[in-house]
Gaussian input, Z-matrix of N, CA and C with variables (Angstrom, degrees):
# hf/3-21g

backbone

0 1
 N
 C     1     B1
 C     2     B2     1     A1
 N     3     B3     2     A2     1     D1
 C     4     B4     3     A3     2     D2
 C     5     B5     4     A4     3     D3
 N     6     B6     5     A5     4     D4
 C     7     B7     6     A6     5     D5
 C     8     B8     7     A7     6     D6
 N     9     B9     8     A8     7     D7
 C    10    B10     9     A9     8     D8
 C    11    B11    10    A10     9     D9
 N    12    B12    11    A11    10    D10
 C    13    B13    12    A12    11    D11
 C    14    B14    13    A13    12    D12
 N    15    B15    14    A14    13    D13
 C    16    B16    15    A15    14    D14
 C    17    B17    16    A16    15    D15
 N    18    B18    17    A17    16    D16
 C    19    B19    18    A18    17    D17
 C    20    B20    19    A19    18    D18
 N    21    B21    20    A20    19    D19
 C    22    B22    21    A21    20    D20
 C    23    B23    22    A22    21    D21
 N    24    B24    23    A23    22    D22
 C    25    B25    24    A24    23    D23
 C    26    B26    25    A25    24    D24
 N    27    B27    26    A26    25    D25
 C    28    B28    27    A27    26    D26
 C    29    B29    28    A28    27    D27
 N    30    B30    29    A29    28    D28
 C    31    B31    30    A30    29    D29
 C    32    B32    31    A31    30    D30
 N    33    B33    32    A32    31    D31
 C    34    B34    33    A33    32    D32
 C    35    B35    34    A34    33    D33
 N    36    B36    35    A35    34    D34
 C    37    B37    36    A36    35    D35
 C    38    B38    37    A37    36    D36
 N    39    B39    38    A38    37    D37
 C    40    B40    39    A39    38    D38
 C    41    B41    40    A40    39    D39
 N    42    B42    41    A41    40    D40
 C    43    B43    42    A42    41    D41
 C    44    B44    43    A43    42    D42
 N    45    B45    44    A44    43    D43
 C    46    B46    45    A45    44    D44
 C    47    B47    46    A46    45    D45
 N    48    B48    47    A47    46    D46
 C    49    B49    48    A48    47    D47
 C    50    B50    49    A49    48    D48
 N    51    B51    50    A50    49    D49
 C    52    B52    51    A51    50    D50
 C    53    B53    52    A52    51    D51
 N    54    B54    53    A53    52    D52
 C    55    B55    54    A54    53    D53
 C    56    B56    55    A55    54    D54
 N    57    B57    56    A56    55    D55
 C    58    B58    57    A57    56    D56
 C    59    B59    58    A58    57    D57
 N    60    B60    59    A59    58    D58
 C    61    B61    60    A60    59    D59
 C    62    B62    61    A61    60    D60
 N    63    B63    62    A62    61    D61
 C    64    B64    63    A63    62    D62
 C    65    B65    64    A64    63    D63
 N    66    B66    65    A65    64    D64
 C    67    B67    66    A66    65    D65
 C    68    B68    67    A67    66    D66
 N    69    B69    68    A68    67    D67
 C    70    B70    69    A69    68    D68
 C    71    B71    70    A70    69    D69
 N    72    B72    71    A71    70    D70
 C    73    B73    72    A72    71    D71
 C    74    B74    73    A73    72    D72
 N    75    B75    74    A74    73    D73
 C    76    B76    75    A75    74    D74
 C    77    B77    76    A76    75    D75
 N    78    B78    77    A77    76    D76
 C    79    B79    78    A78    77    D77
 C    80    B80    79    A79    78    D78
 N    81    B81    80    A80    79    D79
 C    82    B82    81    A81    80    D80
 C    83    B83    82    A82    81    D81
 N    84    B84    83    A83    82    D82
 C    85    B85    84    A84    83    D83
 C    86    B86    85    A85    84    D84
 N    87    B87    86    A86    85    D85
 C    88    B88    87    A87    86    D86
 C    89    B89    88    A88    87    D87
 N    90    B90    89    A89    88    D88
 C    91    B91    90    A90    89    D89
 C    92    B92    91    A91    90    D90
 N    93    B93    92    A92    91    D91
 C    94    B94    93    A93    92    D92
 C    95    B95    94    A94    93    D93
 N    96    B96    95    A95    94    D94
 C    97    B97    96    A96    95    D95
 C    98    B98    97    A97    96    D96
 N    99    B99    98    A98    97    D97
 C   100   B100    99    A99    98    D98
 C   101   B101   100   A100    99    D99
 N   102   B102   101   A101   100   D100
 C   103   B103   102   A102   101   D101
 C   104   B104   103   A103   102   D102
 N   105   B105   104   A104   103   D103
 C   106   B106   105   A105   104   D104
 C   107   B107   106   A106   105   D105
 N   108   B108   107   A107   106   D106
 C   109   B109   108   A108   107   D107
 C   110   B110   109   A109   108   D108
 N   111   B111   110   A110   109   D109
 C   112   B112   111   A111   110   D110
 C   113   B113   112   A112   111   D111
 N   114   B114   113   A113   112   D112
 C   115   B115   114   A114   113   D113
 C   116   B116   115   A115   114   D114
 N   117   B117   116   A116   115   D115
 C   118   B118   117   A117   116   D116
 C   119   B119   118   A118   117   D117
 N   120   B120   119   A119   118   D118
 C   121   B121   120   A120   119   D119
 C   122   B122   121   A121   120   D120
 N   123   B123   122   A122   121   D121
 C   124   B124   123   A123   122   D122
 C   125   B125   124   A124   123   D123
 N   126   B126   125   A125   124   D124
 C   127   B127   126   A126   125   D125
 C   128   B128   127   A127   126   D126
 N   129   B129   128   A128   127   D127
 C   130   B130   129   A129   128   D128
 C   131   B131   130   A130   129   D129
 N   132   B132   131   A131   130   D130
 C   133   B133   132   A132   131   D131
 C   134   B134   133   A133   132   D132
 N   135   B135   134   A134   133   D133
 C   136   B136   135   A135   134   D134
 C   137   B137   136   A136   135   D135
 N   138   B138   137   A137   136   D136
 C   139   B139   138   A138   137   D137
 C   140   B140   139   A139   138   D138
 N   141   B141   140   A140   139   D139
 C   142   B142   141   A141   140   D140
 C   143   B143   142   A142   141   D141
 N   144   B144   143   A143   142   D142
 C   145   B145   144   A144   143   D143
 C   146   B146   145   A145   144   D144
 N   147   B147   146   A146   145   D145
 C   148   B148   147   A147   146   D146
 C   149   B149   148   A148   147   D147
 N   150   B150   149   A149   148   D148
 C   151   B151   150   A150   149   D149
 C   152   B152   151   A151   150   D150
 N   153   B153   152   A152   151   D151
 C   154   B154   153   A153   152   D152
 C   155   B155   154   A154   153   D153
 N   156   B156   155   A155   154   D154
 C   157   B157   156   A156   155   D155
 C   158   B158   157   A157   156   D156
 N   159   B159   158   A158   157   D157
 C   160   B160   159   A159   158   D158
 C   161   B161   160   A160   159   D159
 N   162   B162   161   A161   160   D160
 C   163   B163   162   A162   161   D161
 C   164   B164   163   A163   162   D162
 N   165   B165   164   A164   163   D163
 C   166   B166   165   A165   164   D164
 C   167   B167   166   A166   165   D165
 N   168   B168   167   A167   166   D166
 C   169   B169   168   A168   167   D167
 C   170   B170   169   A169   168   D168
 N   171   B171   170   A170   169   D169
 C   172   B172   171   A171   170   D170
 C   173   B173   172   A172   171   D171
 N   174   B174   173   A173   172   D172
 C   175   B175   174   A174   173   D173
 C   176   B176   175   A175   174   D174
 N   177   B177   176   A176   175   D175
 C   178   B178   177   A177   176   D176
 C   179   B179   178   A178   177   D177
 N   180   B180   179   A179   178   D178
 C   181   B181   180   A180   179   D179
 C   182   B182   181   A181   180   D180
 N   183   B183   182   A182   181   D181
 C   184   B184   183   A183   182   D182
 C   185   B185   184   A184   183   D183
 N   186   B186   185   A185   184   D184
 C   187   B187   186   A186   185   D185
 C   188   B188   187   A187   186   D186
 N   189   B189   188   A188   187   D187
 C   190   B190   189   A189   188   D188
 C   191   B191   190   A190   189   D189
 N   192   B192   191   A191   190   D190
 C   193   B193   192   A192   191   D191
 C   194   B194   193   A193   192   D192
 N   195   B195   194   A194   193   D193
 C   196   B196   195   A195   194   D194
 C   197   B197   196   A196   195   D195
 N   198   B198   197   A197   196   D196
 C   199   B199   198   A198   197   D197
 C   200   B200   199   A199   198   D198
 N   201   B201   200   A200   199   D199
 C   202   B202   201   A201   200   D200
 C   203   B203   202   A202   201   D201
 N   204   B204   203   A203   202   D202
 C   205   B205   204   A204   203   D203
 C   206   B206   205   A205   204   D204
 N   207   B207   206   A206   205   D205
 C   208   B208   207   A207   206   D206
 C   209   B209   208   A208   207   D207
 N   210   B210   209   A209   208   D208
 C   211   B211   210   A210   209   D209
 C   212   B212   211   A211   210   D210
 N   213   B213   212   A212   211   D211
 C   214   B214   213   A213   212   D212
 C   215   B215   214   A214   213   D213
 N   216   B216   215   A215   214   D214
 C   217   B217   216   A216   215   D215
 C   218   B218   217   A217   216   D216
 N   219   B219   218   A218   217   D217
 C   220   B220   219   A219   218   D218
 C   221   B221   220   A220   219   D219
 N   222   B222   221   A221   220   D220
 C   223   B223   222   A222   221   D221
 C   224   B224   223   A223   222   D222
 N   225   B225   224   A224   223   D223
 C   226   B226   225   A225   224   D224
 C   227   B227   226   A226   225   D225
 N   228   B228   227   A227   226   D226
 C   229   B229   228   A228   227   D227
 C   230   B230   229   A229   228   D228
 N   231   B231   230   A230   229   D229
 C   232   B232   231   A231   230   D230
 C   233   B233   232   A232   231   D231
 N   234   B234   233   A233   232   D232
 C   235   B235   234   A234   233   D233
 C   236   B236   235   A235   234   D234
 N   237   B237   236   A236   235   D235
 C   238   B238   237   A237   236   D236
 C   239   B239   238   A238   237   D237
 N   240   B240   239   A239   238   D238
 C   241   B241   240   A240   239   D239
 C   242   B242   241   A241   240   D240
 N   243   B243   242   A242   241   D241
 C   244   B244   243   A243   242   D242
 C   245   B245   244   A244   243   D243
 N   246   B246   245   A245   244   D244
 C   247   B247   246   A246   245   D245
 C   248   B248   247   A247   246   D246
 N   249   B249   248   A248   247   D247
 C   250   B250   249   A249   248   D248
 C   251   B251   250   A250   249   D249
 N   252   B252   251   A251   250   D250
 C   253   B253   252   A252   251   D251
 C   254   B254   253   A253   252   D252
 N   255   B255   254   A254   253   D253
 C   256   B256   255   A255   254   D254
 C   257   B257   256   A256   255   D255
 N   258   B258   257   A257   256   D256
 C   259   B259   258   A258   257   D257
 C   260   B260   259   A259   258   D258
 N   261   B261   260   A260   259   D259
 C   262   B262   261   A261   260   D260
 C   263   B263   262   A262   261   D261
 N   264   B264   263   A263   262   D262
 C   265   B265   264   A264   263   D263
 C   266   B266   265   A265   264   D264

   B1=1.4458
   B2=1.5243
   B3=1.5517
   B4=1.1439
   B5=1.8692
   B6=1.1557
   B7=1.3897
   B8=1.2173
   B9=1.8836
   B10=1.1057
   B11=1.8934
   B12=1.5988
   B13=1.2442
   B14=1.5020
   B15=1.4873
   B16=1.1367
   B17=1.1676
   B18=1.2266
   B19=1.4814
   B20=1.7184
   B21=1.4531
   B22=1.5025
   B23=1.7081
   B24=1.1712
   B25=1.4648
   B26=1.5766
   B27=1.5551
   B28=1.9273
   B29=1.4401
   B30=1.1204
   B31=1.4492
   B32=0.9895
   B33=1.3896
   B34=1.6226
   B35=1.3793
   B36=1.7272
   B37=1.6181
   B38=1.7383
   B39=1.3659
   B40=1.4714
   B41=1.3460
   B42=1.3825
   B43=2.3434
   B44=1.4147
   B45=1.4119
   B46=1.9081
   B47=1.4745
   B48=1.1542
   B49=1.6551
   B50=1.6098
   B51=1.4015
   B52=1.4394
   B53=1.8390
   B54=0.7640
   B55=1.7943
   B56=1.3587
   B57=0.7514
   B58=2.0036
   B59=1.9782
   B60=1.6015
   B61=1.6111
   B62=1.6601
   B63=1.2033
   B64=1.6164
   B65=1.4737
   B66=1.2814
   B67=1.6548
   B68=1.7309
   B69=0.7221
   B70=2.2028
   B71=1.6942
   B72=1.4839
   B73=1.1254
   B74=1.7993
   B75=1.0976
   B76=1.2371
   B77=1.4716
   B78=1.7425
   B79=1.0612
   B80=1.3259
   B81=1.6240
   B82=1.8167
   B83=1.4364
   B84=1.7035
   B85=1.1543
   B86=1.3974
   B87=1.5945
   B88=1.5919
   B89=1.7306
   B90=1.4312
   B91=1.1638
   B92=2.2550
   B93=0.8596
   B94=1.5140
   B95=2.1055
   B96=1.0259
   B97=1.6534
   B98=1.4032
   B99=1.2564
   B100=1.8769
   B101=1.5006
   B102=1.8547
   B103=1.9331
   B104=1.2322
   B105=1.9608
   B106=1.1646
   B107=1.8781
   B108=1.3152
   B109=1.5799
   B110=0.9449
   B111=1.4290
   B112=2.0234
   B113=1.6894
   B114=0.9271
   B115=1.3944
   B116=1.2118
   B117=1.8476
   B118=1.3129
   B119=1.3861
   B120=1.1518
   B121=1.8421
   B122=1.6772
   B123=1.1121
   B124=1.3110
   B125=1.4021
   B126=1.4433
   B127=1.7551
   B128=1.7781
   B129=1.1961
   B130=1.9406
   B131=1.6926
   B132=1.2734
   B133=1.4157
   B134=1.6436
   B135=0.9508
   B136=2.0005
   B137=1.0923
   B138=1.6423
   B139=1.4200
   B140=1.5032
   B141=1.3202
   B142=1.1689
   B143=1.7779
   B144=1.8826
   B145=1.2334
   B146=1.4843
   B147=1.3964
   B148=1.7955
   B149=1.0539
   B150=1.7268
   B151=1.5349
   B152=1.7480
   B153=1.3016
   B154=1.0481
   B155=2.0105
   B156=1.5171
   B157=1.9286
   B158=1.5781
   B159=1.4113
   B160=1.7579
   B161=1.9283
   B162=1.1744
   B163=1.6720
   B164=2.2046
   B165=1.0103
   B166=1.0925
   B167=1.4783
   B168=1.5992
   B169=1.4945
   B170=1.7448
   B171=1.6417
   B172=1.2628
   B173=1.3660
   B174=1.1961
   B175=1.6509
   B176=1.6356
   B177=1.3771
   B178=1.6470
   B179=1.8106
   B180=1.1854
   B181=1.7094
   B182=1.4455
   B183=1.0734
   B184=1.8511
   B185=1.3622
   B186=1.8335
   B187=1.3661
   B188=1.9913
   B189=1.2527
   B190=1.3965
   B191=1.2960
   B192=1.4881
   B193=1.4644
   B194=1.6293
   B195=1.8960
   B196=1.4600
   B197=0.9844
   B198=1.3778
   B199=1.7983
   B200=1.5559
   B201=1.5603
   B202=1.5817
   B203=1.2537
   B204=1.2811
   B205=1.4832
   B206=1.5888
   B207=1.4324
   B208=0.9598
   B209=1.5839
   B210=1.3569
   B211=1.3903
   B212=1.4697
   B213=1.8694
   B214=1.8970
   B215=1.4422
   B216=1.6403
   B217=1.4590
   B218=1.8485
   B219=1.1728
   B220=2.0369
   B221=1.5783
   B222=1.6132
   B223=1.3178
   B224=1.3524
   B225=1.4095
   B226=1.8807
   B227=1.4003
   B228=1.4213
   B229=1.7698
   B230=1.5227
   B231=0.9929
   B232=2.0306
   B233=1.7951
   B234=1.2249
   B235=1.2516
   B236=1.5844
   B237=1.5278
   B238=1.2158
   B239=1.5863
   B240=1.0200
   B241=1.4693
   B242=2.1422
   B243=1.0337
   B244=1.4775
   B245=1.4025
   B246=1.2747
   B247=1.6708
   B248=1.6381
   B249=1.0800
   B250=1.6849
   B251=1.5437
   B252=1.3043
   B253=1.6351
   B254=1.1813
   B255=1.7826
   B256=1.3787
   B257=1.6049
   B258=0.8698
   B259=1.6743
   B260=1.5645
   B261=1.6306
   B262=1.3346
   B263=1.2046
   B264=1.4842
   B265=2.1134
   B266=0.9606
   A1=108.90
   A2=127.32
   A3=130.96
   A4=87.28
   A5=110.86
   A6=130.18
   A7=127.80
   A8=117.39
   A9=107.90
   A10=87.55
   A11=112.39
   A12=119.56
   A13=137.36
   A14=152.48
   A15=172.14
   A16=126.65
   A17=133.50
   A18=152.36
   A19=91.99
   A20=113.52
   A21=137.85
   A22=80.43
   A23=141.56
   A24=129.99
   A25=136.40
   A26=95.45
   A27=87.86
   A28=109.72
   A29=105.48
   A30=116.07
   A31=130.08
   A32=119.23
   A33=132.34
   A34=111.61
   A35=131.65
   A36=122.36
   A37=96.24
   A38=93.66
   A39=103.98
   A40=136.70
   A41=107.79
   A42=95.75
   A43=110.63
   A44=85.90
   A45=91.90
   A46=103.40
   A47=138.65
   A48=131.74
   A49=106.20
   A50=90.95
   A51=110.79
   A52=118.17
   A53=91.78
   A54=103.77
   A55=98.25
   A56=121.14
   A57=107.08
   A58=92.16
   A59=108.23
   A60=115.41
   A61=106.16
   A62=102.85
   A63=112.52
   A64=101.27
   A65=108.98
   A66=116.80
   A67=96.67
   A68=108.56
   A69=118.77
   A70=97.97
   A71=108.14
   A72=92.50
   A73=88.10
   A74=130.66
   A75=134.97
   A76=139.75
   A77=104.60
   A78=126.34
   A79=136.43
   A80=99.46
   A81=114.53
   A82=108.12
   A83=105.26
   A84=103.34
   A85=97.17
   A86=116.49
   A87=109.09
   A88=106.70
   A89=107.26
   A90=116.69
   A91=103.97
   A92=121.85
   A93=120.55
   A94=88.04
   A95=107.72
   A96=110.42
   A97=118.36
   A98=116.29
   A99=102.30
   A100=127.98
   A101=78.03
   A102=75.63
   A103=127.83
   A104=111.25
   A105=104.32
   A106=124.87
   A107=105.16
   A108=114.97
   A109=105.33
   A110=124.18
   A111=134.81
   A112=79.98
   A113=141.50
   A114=115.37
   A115=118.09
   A116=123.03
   A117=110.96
   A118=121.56
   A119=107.72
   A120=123.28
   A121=112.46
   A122=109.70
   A123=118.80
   A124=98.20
   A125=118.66
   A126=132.25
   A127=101.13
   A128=88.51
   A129=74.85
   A130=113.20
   A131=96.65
   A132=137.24
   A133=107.97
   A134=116.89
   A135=120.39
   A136=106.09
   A137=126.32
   A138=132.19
   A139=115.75
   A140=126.86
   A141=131.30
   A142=108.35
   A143=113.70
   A144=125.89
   A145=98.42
   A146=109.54
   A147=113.60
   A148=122.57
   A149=97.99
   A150=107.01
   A151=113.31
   A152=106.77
   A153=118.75
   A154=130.56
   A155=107.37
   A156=95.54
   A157=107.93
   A158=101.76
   A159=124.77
   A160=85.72
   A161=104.65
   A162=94.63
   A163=86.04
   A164=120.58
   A165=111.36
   A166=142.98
   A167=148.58
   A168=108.58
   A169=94.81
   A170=110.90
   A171=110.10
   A172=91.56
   A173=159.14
   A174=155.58
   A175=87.07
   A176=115.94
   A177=118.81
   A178=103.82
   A179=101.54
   A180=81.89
   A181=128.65
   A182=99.93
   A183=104.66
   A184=115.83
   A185=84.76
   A186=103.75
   A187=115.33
   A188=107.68
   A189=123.83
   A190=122.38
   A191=93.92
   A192=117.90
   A193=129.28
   A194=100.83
   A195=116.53
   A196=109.24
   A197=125.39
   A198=115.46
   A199=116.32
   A200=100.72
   A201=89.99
   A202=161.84
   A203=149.78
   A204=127.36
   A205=87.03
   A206=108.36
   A207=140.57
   A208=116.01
   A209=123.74
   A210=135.57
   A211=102.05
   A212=97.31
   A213=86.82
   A214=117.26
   A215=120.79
   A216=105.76
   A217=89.47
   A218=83.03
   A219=87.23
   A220=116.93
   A221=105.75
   A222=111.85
   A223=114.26
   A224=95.35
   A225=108.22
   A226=125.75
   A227=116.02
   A228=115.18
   A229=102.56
   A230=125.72
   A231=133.01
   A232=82.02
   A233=161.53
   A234=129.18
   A235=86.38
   A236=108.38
   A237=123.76
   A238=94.18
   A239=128.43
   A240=123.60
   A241=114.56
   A242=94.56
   A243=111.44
   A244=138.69
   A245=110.65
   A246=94.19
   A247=127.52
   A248=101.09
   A249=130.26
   A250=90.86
   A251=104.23
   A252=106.93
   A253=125.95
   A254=109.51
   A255=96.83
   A256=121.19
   A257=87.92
   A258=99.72
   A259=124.28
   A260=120.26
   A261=109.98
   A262=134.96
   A263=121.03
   A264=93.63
   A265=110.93
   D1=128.95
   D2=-165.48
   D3=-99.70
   D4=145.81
   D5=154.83
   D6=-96.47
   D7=121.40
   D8=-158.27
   D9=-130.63
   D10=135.42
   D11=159.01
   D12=-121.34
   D13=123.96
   D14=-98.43
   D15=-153.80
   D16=80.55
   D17=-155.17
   D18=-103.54
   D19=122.44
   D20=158.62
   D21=99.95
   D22=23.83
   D23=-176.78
   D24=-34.43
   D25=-13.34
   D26=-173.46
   D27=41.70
   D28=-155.61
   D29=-178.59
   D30=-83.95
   D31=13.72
   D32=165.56
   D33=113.51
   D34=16.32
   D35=-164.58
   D36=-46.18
   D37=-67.90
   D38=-174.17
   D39=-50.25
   D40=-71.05
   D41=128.61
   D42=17.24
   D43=-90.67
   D44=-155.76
   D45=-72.78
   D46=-20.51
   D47=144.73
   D48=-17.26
   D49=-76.17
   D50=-163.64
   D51=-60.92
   D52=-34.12
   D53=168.39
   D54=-65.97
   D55=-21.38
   D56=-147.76
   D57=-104.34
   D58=-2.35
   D59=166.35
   D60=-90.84
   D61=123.48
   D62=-178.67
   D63=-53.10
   D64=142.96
   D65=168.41
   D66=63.62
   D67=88.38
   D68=-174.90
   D69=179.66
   D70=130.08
   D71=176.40
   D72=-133.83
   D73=141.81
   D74=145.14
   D75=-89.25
   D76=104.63
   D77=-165.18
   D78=-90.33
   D79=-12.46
   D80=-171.90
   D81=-163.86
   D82=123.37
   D83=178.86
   D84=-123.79
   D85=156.89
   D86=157.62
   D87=-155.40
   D88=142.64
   D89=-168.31
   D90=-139.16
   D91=167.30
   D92=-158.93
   D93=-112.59
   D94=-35.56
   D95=145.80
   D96=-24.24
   D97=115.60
   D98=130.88
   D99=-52.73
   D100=-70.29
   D101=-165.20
   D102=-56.42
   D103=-23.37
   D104=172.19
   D105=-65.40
   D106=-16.22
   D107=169.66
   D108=-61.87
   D109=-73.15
   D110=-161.97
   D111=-53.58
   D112=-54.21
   D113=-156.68
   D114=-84.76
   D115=-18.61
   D116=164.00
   D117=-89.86
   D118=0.10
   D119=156.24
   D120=-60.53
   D121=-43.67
   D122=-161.03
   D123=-80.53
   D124=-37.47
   D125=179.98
   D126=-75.84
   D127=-49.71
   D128=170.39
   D129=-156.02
   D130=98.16
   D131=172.76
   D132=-46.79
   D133=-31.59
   D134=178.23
   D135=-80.32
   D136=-44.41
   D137=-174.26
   D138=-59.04
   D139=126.86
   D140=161.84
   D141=-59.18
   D142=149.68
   D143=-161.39
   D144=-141.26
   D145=134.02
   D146=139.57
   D147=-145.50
   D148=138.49
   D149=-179.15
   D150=-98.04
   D151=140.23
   D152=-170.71
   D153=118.13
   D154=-178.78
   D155=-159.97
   D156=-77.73
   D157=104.85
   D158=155.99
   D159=-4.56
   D160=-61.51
   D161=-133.32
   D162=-90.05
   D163=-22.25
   D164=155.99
   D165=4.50
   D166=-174.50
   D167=162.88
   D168=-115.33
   D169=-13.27
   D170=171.40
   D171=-89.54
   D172=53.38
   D173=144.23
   D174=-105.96
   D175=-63.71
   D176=-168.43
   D177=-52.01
   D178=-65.11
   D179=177.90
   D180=-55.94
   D181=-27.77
   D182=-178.76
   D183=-47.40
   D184=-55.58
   D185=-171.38
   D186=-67.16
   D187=-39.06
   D188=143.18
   D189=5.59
   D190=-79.05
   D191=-166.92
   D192=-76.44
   D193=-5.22
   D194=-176.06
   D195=-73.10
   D196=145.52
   D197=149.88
   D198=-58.81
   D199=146.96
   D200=156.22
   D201=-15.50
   D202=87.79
   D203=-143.82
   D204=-101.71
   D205=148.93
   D206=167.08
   D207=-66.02
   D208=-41.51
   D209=-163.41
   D210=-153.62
   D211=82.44
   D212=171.52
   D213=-97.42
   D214=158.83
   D215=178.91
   D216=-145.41
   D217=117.69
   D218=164.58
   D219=-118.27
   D220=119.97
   D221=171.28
   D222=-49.12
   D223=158.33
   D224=142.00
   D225=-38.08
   D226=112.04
   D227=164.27
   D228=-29.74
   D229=128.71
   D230=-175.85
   D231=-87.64
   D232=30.42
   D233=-166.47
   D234=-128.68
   D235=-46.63
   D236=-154.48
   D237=-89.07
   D238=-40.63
   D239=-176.99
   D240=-106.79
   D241=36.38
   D242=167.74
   D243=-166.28
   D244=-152.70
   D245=168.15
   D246=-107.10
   D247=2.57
   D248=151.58
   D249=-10.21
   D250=-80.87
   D251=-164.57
   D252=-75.91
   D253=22.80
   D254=164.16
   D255=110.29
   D256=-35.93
   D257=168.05
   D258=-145.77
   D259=157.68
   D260=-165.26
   D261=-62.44
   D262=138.14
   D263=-170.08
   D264=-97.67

């Protein structure tokens, strides 16, 4: 079973990509979102989650403390490459 984890996750698009490869398991998501957490909690309930900044010093230990992932994938910052932040991109 390959372990796969998901940095900027939203609600899991990519996740559920990754699930949907036999033998892949997705184990860790983290997003600076709530709602995008509760909802990739809700999409996959086994996977460990944290909300809040990656680069943080509670992001650094968190992240710390993971095993290895086998298959990592980190989105695009949503702020900087959309309208997240407020104005049009």
């Amino acid at each position: 079973m390959l372990k796969a984890m998901s940095w900027f996750c939203g609600a899991g698009g990519d996740s559920q990509a990754m699930d949907q490869v036999p033998d892949v398991e997705v184990f860790f998501g983290a997003n600076h979102w709530d709602r995008a957490i509760e909802s990739h909690t809700a999409n996959f309930p086994r996977a460990d989650h944290f909300c809040g900044d990656l680069s943080s010093e509670d992001g650094r230990k968190r992240v710390a403390s993971l095993p290895v992932a086998d298959i990592f994938w980190a989105s695009p910052e949503c702020p900087q490459w959309s309208v997240a932040r407020g104005q049009e991109a």
